[in-house]
ZAMARGU-4260 file (C-alpha; in steps of 0.2 Angstrom, whole numbers, plus 5000, padded with zeros to 4 digits):
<rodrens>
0) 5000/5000/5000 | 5005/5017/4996 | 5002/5033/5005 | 5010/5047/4993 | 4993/5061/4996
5) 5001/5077/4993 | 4993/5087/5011 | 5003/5103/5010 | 5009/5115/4999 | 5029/5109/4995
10) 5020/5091/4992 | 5009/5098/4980 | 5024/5108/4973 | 5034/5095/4972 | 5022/5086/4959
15) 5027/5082/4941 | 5016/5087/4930 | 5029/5082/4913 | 5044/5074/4911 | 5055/5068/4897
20) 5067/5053/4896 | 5083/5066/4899 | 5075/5067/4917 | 5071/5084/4912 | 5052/5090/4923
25) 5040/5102/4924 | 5031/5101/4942 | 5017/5111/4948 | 5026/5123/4958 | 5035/5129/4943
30) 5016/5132/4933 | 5005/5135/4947 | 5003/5147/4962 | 4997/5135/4975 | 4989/5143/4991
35) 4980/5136/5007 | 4965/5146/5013 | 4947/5143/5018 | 4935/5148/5006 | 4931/5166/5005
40) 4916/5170/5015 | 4903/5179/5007 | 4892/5181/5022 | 4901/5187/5040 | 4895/5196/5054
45) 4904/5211/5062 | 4899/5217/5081 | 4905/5230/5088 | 4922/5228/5076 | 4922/5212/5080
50) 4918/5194/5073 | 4902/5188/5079 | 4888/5175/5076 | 4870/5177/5079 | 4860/5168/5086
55) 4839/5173/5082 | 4827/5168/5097 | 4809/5168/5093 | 4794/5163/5104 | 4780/5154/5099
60) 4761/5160/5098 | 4757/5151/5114 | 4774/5158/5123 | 4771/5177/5134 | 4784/5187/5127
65) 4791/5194/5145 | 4795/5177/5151 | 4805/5173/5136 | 4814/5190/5137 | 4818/5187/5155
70) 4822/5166/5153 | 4835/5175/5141 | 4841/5189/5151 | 4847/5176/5164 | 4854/5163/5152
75) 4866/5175/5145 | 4871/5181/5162 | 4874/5164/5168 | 4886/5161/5152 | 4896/5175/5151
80) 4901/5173/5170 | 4905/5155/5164 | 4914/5159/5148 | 4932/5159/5142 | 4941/5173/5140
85) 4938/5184/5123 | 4920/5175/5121 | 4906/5186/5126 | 4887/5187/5124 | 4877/5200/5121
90) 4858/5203/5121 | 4855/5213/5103 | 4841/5219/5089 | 4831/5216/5107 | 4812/5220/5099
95) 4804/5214/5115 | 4811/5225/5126 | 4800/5240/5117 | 4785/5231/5122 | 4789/5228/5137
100) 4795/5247/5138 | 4778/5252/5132 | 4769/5242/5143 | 4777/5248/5158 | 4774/5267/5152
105) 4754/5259/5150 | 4753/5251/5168 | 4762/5268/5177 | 4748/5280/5168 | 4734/5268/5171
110) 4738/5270/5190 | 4740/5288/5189 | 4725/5289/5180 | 4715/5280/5192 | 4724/5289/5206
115) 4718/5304/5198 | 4700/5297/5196 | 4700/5295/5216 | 4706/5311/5219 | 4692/5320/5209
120) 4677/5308/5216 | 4685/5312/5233 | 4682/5330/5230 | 4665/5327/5230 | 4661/5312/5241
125) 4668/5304/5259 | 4687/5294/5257 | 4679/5279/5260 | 4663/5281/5246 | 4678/5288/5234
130) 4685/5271/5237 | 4670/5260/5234 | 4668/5268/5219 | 4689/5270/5212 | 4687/5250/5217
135) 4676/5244/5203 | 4691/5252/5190 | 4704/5238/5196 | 4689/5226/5198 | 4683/5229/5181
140) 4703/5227/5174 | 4705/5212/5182 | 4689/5202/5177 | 4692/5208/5159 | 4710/5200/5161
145) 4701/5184/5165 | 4690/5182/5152 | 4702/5190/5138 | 4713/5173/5135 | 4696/5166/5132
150) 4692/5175/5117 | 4709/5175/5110 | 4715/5192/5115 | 4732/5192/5127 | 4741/5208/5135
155) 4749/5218/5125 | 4751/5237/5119 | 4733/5237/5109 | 4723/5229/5124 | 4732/5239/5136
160) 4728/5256/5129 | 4708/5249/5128 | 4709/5246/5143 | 4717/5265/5146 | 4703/5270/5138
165) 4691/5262/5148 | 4696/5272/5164 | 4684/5285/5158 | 4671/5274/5152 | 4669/5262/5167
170) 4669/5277/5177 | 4651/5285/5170 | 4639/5272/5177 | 4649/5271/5193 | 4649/5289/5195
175) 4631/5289/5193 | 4625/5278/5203 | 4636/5284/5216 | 4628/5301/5215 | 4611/5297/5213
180) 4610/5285/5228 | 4618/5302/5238 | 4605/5312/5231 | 4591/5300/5238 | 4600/5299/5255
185) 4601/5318/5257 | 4582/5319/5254 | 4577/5305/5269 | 4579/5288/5261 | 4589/5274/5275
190) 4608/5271/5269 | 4600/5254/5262 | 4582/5262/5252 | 4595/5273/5245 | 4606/5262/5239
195) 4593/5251/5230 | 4580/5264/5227 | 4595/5274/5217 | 4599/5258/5210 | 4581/5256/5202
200) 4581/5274/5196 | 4595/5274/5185 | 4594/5258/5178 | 4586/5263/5163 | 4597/5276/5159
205) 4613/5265/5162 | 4606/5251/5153 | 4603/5259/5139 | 4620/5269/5140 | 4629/5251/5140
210) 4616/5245/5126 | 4623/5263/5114 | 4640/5260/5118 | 4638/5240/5115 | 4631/5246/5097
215) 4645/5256/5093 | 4660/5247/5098 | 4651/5229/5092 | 4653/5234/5076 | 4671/5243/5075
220) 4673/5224/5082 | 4670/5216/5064 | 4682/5229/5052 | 4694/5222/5038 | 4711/5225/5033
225) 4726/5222/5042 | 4725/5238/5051 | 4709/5234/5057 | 4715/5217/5062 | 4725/5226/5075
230) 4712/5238/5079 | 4696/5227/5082 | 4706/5224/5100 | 4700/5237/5106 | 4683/5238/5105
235) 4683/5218/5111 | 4693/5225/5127 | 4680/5239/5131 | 4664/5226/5128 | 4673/5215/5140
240) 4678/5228/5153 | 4663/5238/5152 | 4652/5222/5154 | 4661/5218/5171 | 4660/5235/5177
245) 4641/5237/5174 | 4639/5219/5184 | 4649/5224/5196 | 4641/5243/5199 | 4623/5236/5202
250) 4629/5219/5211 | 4643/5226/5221 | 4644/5244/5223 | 4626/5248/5231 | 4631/5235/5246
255) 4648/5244/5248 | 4640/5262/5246 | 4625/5258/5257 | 4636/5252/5271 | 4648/5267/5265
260) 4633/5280/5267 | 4627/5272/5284 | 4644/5278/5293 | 4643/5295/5285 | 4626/5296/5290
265) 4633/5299/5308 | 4646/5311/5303 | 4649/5329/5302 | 4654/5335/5285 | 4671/5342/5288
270) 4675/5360/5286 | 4685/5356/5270 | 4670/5346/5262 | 4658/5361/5267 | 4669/5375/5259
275) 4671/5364/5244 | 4654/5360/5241 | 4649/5379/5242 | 4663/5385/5230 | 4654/5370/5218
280) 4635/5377/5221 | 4643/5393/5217 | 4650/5388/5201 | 4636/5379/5195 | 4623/5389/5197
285) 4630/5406/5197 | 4645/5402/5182 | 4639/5389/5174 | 4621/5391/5174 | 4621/5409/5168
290) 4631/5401/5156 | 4618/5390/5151 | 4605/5399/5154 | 4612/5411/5140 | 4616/5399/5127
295) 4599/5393/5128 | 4590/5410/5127 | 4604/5414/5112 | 4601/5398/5104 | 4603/5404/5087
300) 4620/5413/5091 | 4625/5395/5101 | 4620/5386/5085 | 4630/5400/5074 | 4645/5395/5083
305) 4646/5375/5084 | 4644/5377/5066 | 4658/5390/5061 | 4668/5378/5072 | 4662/5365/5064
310) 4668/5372/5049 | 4684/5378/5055 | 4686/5359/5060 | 4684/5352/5043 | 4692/5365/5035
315) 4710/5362/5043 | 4711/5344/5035 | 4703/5349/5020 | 4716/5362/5018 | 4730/5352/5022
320) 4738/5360/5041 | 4730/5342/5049 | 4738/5327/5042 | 4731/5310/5041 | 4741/5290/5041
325) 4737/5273/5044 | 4742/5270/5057 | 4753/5280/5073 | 4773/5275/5071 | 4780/5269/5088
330) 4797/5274/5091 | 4806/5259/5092 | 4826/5253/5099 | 4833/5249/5083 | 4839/5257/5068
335) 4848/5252/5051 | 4852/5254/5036 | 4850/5242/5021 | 4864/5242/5008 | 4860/5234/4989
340) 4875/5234/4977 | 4874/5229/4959 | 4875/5209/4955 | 4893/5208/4955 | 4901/5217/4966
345) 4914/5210/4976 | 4915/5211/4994 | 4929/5223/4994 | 4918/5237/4986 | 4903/5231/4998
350) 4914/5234/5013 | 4920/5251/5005 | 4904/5259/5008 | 4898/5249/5024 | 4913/5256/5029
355) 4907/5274/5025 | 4891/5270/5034 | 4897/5264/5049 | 4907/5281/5052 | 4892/5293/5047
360) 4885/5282/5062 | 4899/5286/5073 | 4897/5305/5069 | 4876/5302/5071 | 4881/5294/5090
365) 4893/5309/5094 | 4881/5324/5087 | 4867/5317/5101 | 4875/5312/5113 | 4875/5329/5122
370) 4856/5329/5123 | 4857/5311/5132 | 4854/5307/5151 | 4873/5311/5158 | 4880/5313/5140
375) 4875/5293/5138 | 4880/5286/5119 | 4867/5285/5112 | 4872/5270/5099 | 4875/5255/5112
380) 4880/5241/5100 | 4881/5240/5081 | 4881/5225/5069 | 4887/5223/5051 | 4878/5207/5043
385) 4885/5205/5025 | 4878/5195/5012 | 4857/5199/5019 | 4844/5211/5016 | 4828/5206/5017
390) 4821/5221/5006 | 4832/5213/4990 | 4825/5196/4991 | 4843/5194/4987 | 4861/5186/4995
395) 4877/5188/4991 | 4894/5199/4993 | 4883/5213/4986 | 4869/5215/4999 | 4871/5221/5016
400) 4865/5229/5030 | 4869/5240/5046 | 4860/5239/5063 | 4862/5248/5077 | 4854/5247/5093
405) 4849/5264/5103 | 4847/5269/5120 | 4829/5263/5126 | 4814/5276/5123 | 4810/5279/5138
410) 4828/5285/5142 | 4835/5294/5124 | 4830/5312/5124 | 4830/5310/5104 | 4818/5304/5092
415) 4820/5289/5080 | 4815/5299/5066 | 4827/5313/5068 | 4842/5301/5072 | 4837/5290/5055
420) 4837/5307/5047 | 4852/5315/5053 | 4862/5298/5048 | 4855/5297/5030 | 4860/5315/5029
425) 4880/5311/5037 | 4880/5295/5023 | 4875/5306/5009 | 4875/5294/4991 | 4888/5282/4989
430) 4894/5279/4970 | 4888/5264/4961 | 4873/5259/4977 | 4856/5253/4970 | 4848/5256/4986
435) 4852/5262/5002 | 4837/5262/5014 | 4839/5270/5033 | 4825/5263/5043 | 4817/5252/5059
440) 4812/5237/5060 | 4792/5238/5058 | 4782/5235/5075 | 4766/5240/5066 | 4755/5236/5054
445) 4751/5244/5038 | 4766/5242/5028 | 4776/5255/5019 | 4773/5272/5016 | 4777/5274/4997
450) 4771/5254/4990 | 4765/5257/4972 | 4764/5241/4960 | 4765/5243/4941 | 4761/5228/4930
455) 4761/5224/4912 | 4766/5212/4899 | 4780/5220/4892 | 4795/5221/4904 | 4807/5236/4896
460) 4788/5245/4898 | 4788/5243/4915 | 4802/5247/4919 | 4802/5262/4911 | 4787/5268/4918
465) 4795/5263/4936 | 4809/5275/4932 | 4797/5290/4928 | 4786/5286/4942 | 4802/5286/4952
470) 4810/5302/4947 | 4792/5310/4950 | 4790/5307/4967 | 4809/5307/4969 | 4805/5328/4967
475) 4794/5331/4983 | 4805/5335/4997 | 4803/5321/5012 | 4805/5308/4999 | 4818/5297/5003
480) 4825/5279/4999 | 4816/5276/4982 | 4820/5259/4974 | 4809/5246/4966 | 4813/5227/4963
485) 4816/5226/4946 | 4836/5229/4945 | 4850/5221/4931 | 4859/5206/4938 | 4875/5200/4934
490) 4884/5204/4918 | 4885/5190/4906 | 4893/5185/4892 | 4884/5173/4881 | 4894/5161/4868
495) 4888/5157/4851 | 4897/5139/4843 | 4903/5142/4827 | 4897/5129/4812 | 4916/5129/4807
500) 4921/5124/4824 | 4916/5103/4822 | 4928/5103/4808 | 4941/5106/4824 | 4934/5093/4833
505) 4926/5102/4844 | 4909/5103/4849 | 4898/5115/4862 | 4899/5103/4879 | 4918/5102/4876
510) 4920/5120/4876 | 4908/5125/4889 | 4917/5112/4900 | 4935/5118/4899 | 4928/5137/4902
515) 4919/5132/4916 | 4934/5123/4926 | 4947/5137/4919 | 4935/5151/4925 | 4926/5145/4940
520) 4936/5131/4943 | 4935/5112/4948 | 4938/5099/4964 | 4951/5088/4958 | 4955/5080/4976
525) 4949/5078/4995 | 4960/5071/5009 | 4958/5073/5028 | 4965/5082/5040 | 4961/5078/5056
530) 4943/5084/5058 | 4944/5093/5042 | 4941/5089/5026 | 4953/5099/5012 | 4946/5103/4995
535) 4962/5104/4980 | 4952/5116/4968 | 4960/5119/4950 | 4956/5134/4944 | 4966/5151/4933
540) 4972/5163/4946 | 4960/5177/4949 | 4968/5189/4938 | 4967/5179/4923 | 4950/5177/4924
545) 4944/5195/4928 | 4940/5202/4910 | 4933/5200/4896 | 4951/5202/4887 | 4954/5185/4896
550) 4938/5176/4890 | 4945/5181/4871 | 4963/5177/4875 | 4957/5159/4883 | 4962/5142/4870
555) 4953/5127/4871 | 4960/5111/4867 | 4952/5098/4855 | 4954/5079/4853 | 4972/5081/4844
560) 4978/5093/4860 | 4978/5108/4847 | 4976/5126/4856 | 4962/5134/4848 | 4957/5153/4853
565) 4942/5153/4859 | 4933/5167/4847 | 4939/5155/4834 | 4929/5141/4841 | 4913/5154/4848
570) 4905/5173/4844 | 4906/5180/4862 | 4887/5191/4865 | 4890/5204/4881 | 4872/5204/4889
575) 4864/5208/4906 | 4849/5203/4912 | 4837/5205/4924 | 4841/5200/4944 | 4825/5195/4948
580) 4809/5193/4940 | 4794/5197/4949 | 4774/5190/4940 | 4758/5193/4947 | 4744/5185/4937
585) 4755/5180/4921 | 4762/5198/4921 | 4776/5206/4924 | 4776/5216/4940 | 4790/5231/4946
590) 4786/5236/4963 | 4791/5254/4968 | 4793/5258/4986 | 4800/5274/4999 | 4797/5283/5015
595) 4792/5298/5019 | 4796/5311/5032 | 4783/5314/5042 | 4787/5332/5048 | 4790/5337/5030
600) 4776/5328/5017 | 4762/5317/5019 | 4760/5301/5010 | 4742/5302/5007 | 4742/5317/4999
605) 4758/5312/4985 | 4747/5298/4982 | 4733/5307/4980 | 4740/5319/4970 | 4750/5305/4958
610) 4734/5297/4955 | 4728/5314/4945 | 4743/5317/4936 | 4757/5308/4934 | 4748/5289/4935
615) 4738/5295/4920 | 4754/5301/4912 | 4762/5284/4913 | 4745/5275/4909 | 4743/5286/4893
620) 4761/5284/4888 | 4761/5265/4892 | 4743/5258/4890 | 4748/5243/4893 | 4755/5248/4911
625) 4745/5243/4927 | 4745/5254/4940 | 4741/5248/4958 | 4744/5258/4977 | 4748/5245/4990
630) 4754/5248/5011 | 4749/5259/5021 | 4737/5269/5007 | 4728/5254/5003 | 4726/5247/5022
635) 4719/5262/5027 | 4707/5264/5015 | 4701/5247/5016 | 4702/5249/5034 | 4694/5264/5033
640) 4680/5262/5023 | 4677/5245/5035 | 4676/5257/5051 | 4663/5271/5041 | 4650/5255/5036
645) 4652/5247/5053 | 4651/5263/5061 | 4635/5267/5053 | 4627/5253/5055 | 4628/5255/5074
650) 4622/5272/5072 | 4607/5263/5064 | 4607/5253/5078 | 4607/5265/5091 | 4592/5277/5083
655) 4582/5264/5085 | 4587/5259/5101 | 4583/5278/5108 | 4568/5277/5097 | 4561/5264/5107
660) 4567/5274/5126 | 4562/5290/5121 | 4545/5283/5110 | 4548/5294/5095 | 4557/5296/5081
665) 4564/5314/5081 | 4570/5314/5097 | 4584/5301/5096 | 4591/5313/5079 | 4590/5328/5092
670) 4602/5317/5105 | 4611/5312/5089 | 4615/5327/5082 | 4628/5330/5098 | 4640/5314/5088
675) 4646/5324/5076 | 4653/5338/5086 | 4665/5328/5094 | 4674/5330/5077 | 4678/5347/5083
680) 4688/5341/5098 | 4695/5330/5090 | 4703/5340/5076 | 4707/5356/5086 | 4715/5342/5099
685) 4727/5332/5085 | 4730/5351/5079 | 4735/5360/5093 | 4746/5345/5100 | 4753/5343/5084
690) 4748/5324/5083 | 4743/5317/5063 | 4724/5310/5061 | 4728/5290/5062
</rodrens>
């Protein structure tokens, strides 16, 4: 047995490759550079300036997010204590911390709130009634907890902020309740008569308060889109709430109040409660009265202004000063920036302008750190991931991206937005980039903001009108990161067998096979190494296979070993096609997307505005060109629209439940007619605070 494997490079040197009968060789060390390295990685990952690998933990649908943020917490804690030295691990990209962030900043003002709530009902009641009635808030919460898993709704920043909501609500019937059965004690009734007798008064009223309310949120319950999806949480949260509060006012609270009302039956208001209670009776009936009691008699002039205000209301979005989108953007922990080069590229270039981005983030970190809690950083970690971006639907040495993770929300004194901007600003526009888009990871529905989808049969049409459409919206200021996914791939040079050729003795498989091993090369041998397994790959050195001069200058050899130059043998064609092809319905579909900053355009409105000039432009230029808006523009109509129909039919729904209470049919239009100025506080409220309609 022999054992002559060649397992380093002066073996493989050492080979023979020719010899003659003089003793005279050629080895392979005299015709070959011969190197020994791993292959060249594509795809790496760089954290903090150092090699890293990740390792992406997700929970399942039955899992509760805070226990698997805290299970992970502790296990990385317990391995870096135990690991050796130079191996480290470090929690990053943590999305999960933002909701539980958000859900702490949701708990903290639920208590104020009902803190608050205490404080105001104390004003006007004894501590211990004040309780009784504050009590059915955390009552209500909690029984609405209970029942919530059973209808498929868990805890989470949308429930929450129903709940929120609810504070107000579940405190209307309470609050009613509570003072009408103080009313029927102050005029003679036992603490018990009062409690029950002011129980039976209401009822009535509150029922059919409940019944309204049911109506109107029962139907947001039921809208489409994925916006509404998200949305119809809420109205299931305040069913649930409301329902348990409404049980527990008239089975719960009269008993509590009644034995309440017995101890202050006995007392002495305090001095406090007696000056309180006159400035109030002063200010109803003196302040607020005359108030009324002018309004009333100057109903016209009273009408006059609801309606200028009215007008007013409507006027601001109409004219632009209110803006409207899908759905509120939640300021996140993470930033990045998503780098697509051309089909081709080496890594090299790739790392050239990651390199470039990486130091505009450095500048970004040190232009707000000043505004920070004790002058904090505020980037904590960054990651480079080469060869990944998951809007190119593409890998390789060409895509990359740049993530960085911030200073919690709660902490930062900066916005996401402006931190985003300010570093697309420092990065400016690389040479030779496809696409460079600066942005967060989504924690929200809806999409993006720019999403338009052209389709057609012919592909050079549709690109074309990609390209106008492009440069159109290119032009409003606020636009940014433009790209669709219709982009050239790889250059290619395609080969074309002469007729004249076979009388060589060659044919197409033999000259396809020697380009392929001279250009992308061939395994030729695999020996072991210990654990490892080592590849012998024959290929021409790099810089002989770089152009399309060393294609032309490339022989191949036929049957008699004759060295034939290739464009002898082959017409060489230079062509470049498309990357990726993308069809919808058997036709060929470019989809444009951008964002859009929010404190400098609206989305809506350049959609809006495309949609009467320039879509008709394209569609008249290229008739066979489909246009179609997608994200956010198309969820929020369809979600709109949804919420308007829903919203009227429990409108319906409650006319004729008042027509029934109040045994007419005009009344109920004359309680309905208040609905619609709620408009006005609305849109004076989003205005004044600077807030978008959402």
């Amino acid at each position: 047995r022999f054992d002559d494997q060649a397992k380093d490079i002066a073996s493989f040197e050492s080979i023979v490759v020719l010899s003659n009968q003089s003793g005279s060789s050629i080895r392979l060390g005299d015709i070959s550079k011969i190197s020994h390295h791993f292959e060249p990685q594509e795809s790496r990952i760089v954290f903090n300036g150092q090699r890293a690998a990740i390792l992406n933990i997700t929970k399942t649908r039955s899992q509760d997010l805070l226990s698997v943020l805290d299970n992970v917490t502790a296990f990385v804690d317990t391995e870096n204590s135990n690991a050796p030295r130079g191996l480290n691990l470090t929690l990053t990209q943590d999305r999960s911390s933002v909701v539980k962030d958000r859900l702490n900043m949701l708990v903290r003002n639920g208590s104020q709130g009902l803190f608050l709530v205490f404080l105001i009902i104390w004003l006007f009641f004894s501590f211990r009634y004040s309780f009784w009635v504050t009590m059915g808030l955390p009552v209500s919460f909690m029984g609405g907890l209970f029942v919530l898993p059973m209808v498929g709704v868990t805890i989470n920043m949308i429930s929450m902020v129903g709940l929120l909501i609810g504070i107000g609500l579940l405190m209307d019937d309470a609050i009613v309740i509570a003072e009408n059965i103080a009313t029927r004690l102050k005029k003679g009734d036992k603490p018990m008569d009062a409690a029950y007798n002011g129980i039976k008064q209401v009822l009535p009223g509150i029922a059919s308060s409940f019944a309204t309310t049911l109506l109107v949120f029962g139907s947001l319950a039921f809208i489409t889109g994925e916006i509404g999806q998200i949305l119809r949480v809420l109205p299931i949260v305040l069913i649930i709430v409301l329902t348990v509060s409404l049980l527990e006012a008239f089975l719960v609270l009269p008993h509590h109040l009644g034995h309440s009302l017995s101890h202050m039956h006995r007392r002495e208001p305090a001095a406090f409660r007696l000056r309180f209670e006159s400035w109030f009776t002063r200010l109803q009936n003196q302040w607020f009265g005359s108030l009324l009691e002018k309004a009333v008699h100057y109903r016209y002039l009273t009408l006059g202004i609801v309606i200028m205000l009215m007008i007013f209301a409507i006027a601001i979005p109409a004219g632009g000063k209110l803006k409207f989108v899908g759905f509120p953007k939640i300021d996140g922990d993470i930033i990045e920036a998503r780098l697509l080069m051309p089909q081709g590229t080496p890594l090299h270039r790739t790392d050239d302008i990651i390199r470039q981005i990486t130091e505009a983030l450095e500048k970004t970190n040190s232009h707000f750190k000043q505004a920070q809690p004790d002058q904090q950083n505020l980037i904590k970690n960054v990651t480079v991931i080469y060869g990944e971006n998951p809007d190119a639907y593409e890998s390789g040495p060409h895509v990359a991206r740049v993530v960085a993770d911030l200073l919690g929300a709660e902490i930062r004194n900066s916005r996401i937005e402006d931190v985003t901007n300010y570093w697309r600003d420092q990065v400016g526009s690389p040479t030779d980039v496809i696409a460079l888009k600066f942005t967060e990871p989504t924690l929200g529905p809806g999409g993006r903001a720019i999403d338009i989808r052209l389709l057609g049969v012919d592909t050079e049409n549709v690109k074309a009108a990609s390209r106008e459409l492009k440069q159109w919206l290119g032009a409003f200021n606020g636009v940014t990161d433009l790209s669709d996914d219709l982009r050239p791939g790889k250059r290619e040079y395609r080969l074309h067998f002469k007729e004249a050729a076979s009388g060589l003795g060659l044919d197409a498989q033999t000259v396809s096979q020697q380009i392929r091993v001279a250009f992308q090369g061939t395994i030729v041998d695999e020996f072991p190494v210990g654990a490892e397994i080592y590849e012998v790959d024959l290929r021409f050195q790099a810089s002989d296979r770089a152009t399309l001069d060393d294609l032309e200058q490339f022989s191949v050899t036929n049957k008699n070993g004759d060295l034939i130059p290739l464009p002898v043998v082959a017409d060489i064609e230079e062509t470049r096609g498309w990357a990726r092809i993308h069809r919808i319905d058997s036709q060929r579909t470019v989809t444009l997307q951008g964002d859009v900053k929010r404190d400098i355009a609206n989305a809506q409105e350049i959609l809006t505005l495309a949609q009467d000039s320039i879509f008709k432009a394209i569609i008249e230029r290229y008739p066979d060109v489909h246009i179609d808006i997608q994200g956010q523009s198309k969820e929020s109509a369809k979600t709109g629209a949804s919420i308007v129909r829903n919203v009227l039919l429990g409108m319906i729904g409650v006319y004729i439940l008042l027509a029934f209470q109040f045994r007419g049919y005009l009344a109920p239009l004359t309680v309905m007619s208040v609905i619609p100025t709620a408009l006005i506080g609305v849109i004076f409220g989003h205005y004044f605070m600077g807030l978008d309609m959402t």
